[in-house]
C-alpha positions in Angstrom: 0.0 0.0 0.0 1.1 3.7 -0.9 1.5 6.4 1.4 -1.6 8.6 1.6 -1.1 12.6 1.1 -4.0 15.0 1.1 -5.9 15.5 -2.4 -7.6 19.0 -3.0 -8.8 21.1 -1.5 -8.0 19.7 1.9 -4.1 21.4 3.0 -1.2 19.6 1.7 0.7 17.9 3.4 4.4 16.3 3.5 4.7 13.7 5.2 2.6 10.8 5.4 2.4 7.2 8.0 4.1 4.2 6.1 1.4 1.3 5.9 1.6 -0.4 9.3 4.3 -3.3 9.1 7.0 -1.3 7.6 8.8 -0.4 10.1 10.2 -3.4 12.3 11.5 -2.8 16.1 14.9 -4.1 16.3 17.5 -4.6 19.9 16.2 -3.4 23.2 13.4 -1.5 20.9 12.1 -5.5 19.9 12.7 -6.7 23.5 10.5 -4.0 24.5 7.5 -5.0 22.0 8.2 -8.7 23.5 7.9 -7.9 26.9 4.5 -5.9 26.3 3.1 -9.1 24.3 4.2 -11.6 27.0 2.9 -9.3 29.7 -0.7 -7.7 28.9 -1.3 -7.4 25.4 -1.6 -11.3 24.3 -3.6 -12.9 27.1 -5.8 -9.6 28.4 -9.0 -11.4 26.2 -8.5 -14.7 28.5 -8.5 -12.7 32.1 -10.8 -9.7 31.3 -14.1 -10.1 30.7 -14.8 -6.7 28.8 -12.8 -7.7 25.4 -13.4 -11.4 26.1 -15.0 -13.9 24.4 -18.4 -12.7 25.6 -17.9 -9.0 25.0 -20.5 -6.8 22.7 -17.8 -6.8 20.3 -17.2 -10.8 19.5 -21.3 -10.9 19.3 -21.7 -11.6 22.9 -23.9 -10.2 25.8 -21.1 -8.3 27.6 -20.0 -5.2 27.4 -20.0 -3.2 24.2 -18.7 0.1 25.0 -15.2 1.3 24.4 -12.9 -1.0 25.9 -13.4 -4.3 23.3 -12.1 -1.4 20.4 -9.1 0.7 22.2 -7.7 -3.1 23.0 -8.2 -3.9 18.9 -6.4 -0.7 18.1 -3.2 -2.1 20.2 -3.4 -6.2 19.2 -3.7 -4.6 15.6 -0.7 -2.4 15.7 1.3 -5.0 17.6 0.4 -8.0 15.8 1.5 -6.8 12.7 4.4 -4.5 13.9 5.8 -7.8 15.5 4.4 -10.2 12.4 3.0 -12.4 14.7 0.5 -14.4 13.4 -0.7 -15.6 16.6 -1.7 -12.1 17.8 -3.1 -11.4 14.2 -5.6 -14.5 14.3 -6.6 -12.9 17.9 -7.0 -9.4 15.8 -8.7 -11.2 13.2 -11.7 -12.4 15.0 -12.5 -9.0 16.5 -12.3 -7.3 12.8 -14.3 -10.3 11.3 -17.3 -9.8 13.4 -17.1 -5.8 13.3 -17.1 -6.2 9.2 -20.2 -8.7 9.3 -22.1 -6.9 12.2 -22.8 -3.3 9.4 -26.6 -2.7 9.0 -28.1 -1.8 6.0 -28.2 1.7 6.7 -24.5 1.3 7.7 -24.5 1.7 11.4 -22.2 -1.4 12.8 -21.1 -3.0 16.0 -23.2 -4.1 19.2 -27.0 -4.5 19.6 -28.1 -1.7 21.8 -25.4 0.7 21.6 -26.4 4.1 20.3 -23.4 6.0 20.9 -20.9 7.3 18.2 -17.7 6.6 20.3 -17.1 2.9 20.7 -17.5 2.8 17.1 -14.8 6.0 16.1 -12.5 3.7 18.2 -13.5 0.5 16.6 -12.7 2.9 13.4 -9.1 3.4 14.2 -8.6 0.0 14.2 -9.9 -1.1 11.4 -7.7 1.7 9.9 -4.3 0.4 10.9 -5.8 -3.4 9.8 -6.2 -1.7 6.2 -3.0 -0.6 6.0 -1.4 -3.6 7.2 -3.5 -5.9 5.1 -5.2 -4.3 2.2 -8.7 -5.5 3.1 -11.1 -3.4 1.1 -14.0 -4.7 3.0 -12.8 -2.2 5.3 -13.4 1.0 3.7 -16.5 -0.4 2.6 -18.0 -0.2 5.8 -16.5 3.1 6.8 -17.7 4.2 3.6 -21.8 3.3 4.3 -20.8 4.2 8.1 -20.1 7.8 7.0 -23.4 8.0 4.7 -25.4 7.3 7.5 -23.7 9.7 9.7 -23.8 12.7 7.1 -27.5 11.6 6.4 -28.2 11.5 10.3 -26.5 14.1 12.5 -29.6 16.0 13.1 -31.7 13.3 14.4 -29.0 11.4 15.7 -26.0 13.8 16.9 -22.7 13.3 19.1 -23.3 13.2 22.2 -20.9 13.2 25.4 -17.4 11.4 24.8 -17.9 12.0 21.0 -18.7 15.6 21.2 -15.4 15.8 22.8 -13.6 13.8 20.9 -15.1 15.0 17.4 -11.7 15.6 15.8 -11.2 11.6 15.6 -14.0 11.3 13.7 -13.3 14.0 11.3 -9.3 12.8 11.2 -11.0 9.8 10.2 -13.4 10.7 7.6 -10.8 12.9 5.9 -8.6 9.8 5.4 -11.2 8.1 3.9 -11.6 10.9 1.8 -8.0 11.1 0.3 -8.6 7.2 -1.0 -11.9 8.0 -2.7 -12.4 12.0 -3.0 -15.7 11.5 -2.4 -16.8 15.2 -1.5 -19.8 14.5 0.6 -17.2 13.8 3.4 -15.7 16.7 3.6 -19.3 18.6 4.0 -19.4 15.8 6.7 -16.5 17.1 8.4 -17.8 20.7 8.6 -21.3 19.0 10.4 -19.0 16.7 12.9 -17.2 20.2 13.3 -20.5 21.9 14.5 -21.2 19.5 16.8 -17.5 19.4 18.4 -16.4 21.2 21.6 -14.6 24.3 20.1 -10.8 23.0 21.0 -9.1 25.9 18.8 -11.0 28.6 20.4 -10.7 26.6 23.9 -6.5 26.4 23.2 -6.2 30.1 22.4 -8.1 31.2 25.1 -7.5 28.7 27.8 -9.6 29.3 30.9 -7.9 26.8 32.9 -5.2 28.1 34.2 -5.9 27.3 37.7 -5.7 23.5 39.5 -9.2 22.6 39.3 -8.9 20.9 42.9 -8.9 24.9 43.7 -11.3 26.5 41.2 -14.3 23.8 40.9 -13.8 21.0 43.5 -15.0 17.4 42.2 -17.9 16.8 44.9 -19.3 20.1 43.5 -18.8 19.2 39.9 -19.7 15.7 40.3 -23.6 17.1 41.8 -23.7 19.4 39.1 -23.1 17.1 36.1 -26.2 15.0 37.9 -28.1 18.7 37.6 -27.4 19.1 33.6 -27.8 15.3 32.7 -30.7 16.5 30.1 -28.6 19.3 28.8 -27.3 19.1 25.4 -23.4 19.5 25.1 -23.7 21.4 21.8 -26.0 24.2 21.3 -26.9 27.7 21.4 -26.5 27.0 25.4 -24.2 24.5 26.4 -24.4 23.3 30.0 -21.4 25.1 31.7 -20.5 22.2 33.7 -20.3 19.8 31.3 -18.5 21.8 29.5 -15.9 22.4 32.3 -15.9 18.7 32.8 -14.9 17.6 29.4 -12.6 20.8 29.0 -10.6 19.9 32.2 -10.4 16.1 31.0 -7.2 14.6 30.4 -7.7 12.4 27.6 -9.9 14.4 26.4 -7.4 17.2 25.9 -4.8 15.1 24.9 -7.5 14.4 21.6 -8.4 17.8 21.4 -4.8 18.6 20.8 -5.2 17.2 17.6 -8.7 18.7 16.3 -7.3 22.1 15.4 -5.0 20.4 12.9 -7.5 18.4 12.2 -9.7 21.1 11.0 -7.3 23.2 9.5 -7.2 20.8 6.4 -10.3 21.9 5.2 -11.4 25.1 7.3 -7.9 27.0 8.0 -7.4 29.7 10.3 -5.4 31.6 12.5 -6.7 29.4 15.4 -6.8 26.4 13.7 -3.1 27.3 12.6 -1.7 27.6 16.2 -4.1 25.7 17.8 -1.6 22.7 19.2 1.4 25.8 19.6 -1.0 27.7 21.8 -2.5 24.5 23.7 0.6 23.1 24.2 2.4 26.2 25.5 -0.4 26.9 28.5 -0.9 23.3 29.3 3.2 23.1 29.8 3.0 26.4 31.3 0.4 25.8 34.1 -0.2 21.9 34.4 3.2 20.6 32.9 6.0 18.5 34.7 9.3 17.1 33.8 8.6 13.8 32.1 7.1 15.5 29.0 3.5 15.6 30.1 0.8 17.7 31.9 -1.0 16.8 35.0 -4.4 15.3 35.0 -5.4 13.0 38.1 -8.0 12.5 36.1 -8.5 16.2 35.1 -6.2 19.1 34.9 -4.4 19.8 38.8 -1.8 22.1 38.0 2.2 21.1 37.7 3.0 19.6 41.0 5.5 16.8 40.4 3.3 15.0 43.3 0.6 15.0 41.5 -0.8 12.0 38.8 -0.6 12.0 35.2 -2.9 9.6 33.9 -1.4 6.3 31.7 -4.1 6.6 28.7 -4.3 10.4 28.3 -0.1 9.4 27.7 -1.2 6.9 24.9 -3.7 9.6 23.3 -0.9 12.4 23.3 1.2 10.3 21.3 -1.4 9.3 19.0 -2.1 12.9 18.6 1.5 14.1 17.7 2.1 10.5 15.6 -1.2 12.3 13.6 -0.2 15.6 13.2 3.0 14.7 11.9 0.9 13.2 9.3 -1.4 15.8 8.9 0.5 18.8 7.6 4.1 19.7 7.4 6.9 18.5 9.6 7.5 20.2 13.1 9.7 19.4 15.4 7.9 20.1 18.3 6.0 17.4 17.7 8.9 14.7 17.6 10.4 16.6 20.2 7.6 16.2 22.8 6.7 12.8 21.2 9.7 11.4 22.3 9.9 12.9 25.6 6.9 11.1 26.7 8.1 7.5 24.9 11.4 7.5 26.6 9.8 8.9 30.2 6.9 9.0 30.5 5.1 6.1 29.0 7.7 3.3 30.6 7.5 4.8 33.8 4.0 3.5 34.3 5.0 -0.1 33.7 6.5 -2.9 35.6 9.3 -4.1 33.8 7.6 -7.1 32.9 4.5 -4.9 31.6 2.2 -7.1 33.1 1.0 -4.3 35.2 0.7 -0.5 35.3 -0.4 2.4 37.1 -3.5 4.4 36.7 -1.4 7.5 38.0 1.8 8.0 37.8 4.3 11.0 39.7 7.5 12.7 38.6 8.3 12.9 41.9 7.0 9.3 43.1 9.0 7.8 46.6 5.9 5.3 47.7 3.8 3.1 44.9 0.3 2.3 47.6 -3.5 2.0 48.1 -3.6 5.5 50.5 -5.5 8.7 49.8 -3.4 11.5 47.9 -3.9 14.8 46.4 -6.0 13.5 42.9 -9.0 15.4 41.8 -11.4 12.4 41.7 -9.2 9.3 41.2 -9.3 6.8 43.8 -6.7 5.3 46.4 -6.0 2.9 44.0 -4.5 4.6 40.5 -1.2 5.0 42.4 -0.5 0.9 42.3 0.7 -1.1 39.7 -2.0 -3.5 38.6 -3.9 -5.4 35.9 -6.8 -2.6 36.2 -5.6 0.2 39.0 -8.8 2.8 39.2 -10.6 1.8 36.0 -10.6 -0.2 33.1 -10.0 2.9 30.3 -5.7 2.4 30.8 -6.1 -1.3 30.4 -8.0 -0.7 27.6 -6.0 2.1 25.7 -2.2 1.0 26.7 -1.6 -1.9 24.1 -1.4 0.3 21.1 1.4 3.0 22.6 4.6 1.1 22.0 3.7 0.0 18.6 2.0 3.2 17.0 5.6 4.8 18.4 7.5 2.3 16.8 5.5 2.4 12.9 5.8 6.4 13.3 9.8 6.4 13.9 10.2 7.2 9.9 7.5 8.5 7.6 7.2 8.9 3.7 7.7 12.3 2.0 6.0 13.9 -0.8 9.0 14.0 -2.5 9.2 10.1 -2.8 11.6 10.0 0.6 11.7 8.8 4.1 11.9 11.2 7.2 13.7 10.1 10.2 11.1 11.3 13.3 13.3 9.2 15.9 16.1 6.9 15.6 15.4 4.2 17.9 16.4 0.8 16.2 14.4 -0.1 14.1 14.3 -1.6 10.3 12.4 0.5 7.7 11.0 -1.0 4.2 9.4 0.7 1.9 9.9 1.0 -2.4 11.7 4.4 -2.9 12.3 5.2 -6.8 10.6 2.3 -7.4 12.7 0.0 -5.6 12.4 -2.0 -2.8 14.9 -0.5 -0.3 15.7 -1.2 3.3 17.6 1.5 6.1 18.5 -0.1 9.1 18.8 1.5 12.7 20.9 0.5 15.0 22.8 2.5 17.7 21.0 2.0 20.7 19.1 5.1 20.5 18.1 7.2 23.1 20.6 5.5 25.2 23.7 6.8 23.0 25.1 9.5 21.0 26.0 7.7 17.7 23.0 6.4 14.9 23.7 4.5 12.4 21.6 4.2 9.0 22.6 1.2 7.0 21.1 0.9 3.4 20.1 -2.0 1.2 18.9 -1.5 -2.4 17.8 -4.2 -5.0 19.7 -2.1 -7.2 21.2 1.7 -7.3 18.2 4.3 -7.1 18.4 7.8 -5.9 15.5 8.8 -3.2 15.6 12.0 -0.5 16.6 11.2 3.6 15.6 13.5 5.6 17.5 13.4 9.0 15.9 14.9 12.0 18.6 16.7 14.7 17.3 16.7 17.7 17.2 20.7 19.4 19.4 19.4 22.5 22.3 17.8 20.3 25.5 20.3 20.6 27.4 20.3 17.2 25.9 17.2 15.3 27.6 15.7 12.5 26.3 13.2 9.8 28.7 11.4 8.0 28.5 10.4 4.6 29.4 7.2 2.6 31.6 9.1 0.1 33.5 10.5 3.0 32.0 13.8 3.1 31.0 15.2 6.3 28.4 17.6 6.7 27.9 20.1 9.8 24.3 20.5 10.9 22.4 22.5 13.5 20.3 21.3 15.9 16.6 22.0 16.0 16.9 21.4 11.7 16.0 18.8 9.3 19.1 17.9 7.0 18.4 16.0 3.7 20.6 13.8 1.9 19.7 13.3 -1.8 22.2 11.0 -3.2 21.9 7.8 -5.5 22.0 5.1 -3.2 23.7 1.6 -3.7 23.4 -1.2 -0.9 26.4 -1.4 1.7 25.8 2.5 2.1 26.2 3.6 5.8 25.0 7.4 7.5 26.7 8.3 10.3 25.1 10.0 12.9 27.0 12.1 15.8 24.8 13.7 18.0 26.4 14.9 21.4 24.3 16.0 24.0 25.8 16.6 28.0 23.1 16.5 30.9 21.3 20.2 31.4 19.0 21.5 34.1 15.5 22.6 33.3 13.2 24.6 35.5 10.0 23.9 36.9 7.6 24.1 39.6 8.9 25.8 43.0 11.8 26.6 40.7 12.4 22.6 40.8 15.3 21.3 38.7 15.6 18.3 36.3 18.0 16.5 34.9 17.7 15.6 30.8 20.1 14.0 29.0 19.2 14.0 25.6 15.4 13.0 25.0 15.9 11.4 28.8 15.2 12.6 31.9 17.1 11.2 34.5 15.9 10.5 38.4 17.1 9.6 41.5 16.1 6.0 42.4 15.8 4.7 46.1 16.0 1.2 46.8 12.6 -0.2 46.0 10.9 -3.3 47.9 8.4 -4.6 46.0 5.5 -6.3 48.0 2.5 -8.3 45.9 -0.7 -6.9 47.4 -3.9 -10.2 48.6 -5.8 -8.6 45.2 -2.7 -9.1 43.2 -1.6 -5.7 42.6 2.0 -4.3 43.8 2.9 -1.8 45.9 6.6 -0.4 46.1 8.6 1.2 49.3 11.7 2.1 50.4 13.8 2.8 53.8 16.4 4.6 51.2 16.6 8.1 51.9 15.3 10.1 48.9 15.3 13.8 50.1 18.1 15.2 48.4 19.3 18.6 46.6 21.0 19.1 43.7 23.9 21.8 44.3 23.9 24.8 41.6 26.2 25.0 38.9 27.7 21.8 39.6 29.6 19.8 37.0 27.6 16.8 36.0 28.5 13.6 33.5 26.9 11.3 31.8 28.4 7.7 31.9 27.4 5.2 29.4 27.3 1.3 30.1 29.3 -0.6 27.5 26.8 -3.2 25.3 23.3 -2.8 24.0 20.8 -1.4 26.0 17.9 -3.3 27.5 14.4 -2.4 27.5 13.1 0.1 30.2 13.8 -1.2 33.9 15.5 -4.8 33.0 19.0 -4.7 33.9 21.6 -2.5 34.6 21.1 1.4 33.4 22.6 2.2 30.2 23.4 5.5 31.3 23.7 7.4 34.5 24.4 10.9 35.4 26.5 11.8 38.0 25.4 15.0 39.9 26.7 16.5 43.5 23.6 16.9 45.7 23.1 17.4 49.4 20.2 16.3 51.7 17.4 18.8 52.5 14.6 19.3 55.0 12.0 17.6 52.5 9.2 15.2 54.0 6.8 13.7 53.6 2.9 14.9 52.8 0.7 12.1 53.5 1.5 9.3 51.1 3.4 11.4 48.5 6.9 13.7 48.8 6.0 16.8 49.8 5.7 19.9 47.7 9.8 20.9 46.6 10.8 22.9 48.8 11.6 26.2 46.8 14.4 27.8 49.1 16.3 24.7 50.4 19.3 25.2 53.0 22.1 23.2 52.3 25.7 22.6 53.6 28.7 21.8 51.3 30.1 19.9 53.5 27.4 17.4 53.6 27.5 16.9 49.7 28.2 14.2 47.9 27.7 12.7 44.1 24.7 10.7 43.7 23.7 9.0 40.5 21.0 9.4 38.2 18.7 7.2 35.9 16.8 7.3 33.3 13.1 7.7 34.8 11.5 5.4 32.3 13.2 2.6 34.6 12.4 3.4 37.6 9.1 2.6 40.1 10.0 5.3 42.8 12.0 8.1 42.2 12.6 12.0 42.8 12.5 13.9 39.0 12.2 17.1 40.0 14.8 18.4 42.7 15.2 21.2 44.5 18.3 23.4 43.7 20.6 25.2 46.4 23.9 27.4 45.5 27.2 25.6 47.4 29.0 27.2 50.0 31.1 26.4 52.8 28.5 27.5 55.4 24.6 27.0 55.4 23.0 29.3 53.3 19.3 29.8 51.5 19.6 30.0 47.5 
């Protein structure tokens, strides 16, 4: 299958997904992929009943809301990103009864269910299965799907989750649309736009600045959602706190992100334009925290390392960046903040094993337990690691994060290239200049400073690479099979246009040392590259009656880090493992002192902003990457050295 750019009049774009399949994980990248199979993703339909063999979705009388379709979306993209045809067969069955479930009037999926949102969801898989496979049985039904909804809306209109999460549907449709250029779906796009929460206005104007633990409390919000239950989410007058509610939603806005972009391919504006630039900069600005992602226990709670970002609004802000790399031209933002969160923030919420995960998960995390903390309306439980901590929606969503990461490391250009997005290892196939070719990663990516792209050709073409340098890479270098040596910048894109033959190797140098970043109570972190690196304790891992994990420690975790210290980055010899099995392929070492820093309940207390320290008492601790750890400190307090105790 082809890569799929936008036809008239939608907004062109330049890069475009390759079909799923193309890109294969290799090393610790594989072992990662592995691990998630053997741990949640293969046997979830055998030990939960909601996608199991009695669910809405297989024809049965269980449940046929939304979590049967977010677990497709994941055994899709891993089944075929791993080419395991035991995983596809389990695919298979879902997708087989989806296909033969369509009505007549083109509506599809349970008995019962009314609701537009299970069945965007059930959408997205079928998506990735098309591209994988080719089966045109699929666009079929999205094709009669879509008729009924641009012949329906009035009488049947979004409603709740799928007024929020409108810009999925019209992402969606719009891809439909560039295979067949039927028009009628555009004019569907404008109707699913009218009945959508307004994300680019919301993003410019952004009311929430504000925890909402302090501006709307959740026993208040909770009553009034019960008052406006009859109250339509779209109209002339929309129900204000409903409108809060969804607004202030985690996942929700980690979707939303993506609607502007969505809807600047066929209604552009200056709001549409900037909508994820100005989202992004005031969720980052009031809600944001050092592992790449904002703060929503389960809605927005300001930027308190203490407080829980939630594991499936972390799987929908990578879906949305993977899209809008897709969707217009390249920014590197996006890859920049896309793999922040897949070499942070996403692992950190595992076990190593990944047959467990957290509901919530903290920067600043030194006790993994069932107690009450600081959340907005999660419960005592979305701190442990466990099949199903707080709910059901992270179970459901997680399977399809590694994998979508892993078949959006390299997209197709427009100019008949490939466009390096991240350079973890992988293997990329795809016919350039109409010949099969193959580049192969290896390096050990993020874990190093050296890539290296090897190419194999059936025979000597000539096709565009476009190599992404990363903004914190000091003086890269990419090295040339000819011998020639070019200088780059980071923060740029560099292409290489040469006729390729196989045995051709790129070089990559990209040196990064650690840097400090600022944050909450002028907090400190450590980044090393696309990493950010923590402090780890000495975790005791205790298996719970119910089966769930909590973690402790008796190590002491309080500690400073002393200003404008020297820091360095030491790198384990081999190839690195995947997130938290074996020894840490890198480590900073950083001078820091202990601090007057306690505890606050079941959490570390808030950072303490003016920390008194003694040089004397200082000493060089090491750092690891955070996606490897269970507890850790992320976010330290900073205090200038002296020979005497004294406040920064």
């Amino acid at each position: 299958m082809k890569p799929i750019f936008n036809r008239a009049p939608l907004t062109p774009n330049t890069l475009s997904p390759l079909p799923l399949g193309s890109i294969r994980p290799e090393d610790w990248l594989l072992e990662q992929l592995e691990t998630q199979r053997d741990g949640l993703t293969a046997k979830l339909d055998e030990t939960w009943a909601d996608v199991g063999a009695d669910c809405g979705w297989l024809g049965g009388p269980g449940d046929g809301g939304e979590h049967a379709p977010y677990y497709l979306e994941g055994l899709v993209a891993l089944a075929w990103t791993l080419d395991d045809e035991a995983l596809k067969d389990k695919a298979k069955r879902y997708v087989e009864w989806i296909l033969s479930s369509q009505r007549e009037d083109g509506w599809f999926g349970p008995e019962g269910n009314g609701d537009y949102w299970p069945l965007i969801l059930a959408l997205r898989a079928l998506r990735l299965y098309f591209t994988a496979t080719g089966d045109k049985r699929v666009l079929v039904l999205m094709d009669r799907f879509f008729k009924y909804q641009y012949a329906n809306l009035k009488e049947h209109p979004l409603k709740e989750w799928a007024v929020a999460r409108g810009g999925e549907n019209m992402e969606l449709a719009l891809w439909l649309y560039n295979l067949t250029g039927q028009k009628h779906l555009i004019e569907l796009c404008r109707k699913l736009r009218g009945q959508t929460l307004d994300w680019p206005n919301y993003f410019h104007t952004f009311a929430n600045t504000v925890p909402m633990s302090k501006s709307l409390k959740w026993d208040r919000l909770e009553e009034a959602l019960g008052e406006e239950k009859n109250e339509p989410l779209i109209g002339e007058k929309r129900p204000y706190f409903h409108t809060q509610y969804h607004f202030s939603h985690g996942v929700n806005l980690a979707m939303g992100l993506k609607a502007p972009g969505v809807i600047n391919l066929f209604k552009s504006g200056f709001k549409e334009q900037g909508g994820f630039r100005f989202g992004w900069a005031k969720l980052v600005k009031h809600h944001g925290v050092a592992s790449g992602m904002f703060i929503c226990d389960e809605h927005l709670n300001g930027n308190s390392p203490t407080q829980g970002s939630e594991l499936c609004a972390i799987v929908e802000l990578m879906s949305t960046l993977e899209a809008l790399l897709g969707l217009g031209d390249f920014s590197q933002d996006y890859a920049d903040i896309l793999e922040k969160l897949a070499y942070n923030a996403l692992p950190a919420a595992f076990t190593a094993d990944m047959t467990a995960h957290q509901g919530d998960e903290q920067v600043n995390q030194v006790k993994v337990s069932r107690e009450k903390r600081k959340w907005y309306n999660h419960g005592d439980d979305a701190n442990l690691f466990a099949m199903a901590p707080n709910d059901g929606c992270c179970l459901a969503s997680c399977h399809q994060a590694w994998p979508r990461f892993t078949s959006s490391l390299w997209y197709a250009t427009s100019d008949g290239g490939l466009q390096a997005v991240s350079y973890a290892p992988c293997t990329v196939r795809a016919v350039l200049d109409g010949v099969p070719a193959r580049l192969r990663v290896s390096g050990g990516y993020p874990f190093g400073q050296s890539v290296e792209i090897q190419v194999s050709v059936k025979q000597p073409c000539e096709f565009p690479v476009y190599l992404r340098m990363p903004f914190w890479t000091r003086q890269p270098m990419v090295y040339l099979p000819d011998g020639e040596i070019m200088q780059v910048r980071a923060g740029d894109v560099t292409c290489v246009r040469r006729r390729w033959r196989s045995g051709d190797v790129i070089r990559l140098e990209l040196p990064t040392v650690p840097r400090v970043t600022k944050w909450y109570h002028q907090s400190g972190a450590v980044e090393l590259g696309p990493l950010l690196m923590a402090f780890q304790p000495e975790e005791q891992w205790e298996k719970l009656d119910d089966g769930a994990w909590q973690v402790t420690t008796e190590t002491p975790w309080n500690w400073a880090l002393v200003r404008d210290e020297p820091m360095k980055a030491v790198y384990a010899k081999g190839e690195p493992a995947a997130f938290g099995k074996g020894d840490a392929p890198v480590k900073v070492l950083v001078k820091a002192t202990p601090v007057d820093w306690h505890m606050d309940g079941a959490s570390a207390g808030s950072v303490p902003m003016v920390p008194a320290i003694r040089e004397s008492e200082a000493q060089v601790i090491e750092l690891v990457p955070f996606g490897g750890t269970a507890l850790r400190i992320g976010q330290f307090p900073i205090g200038r050295g002296g020979s005497s105790s004294r406040k920064e």
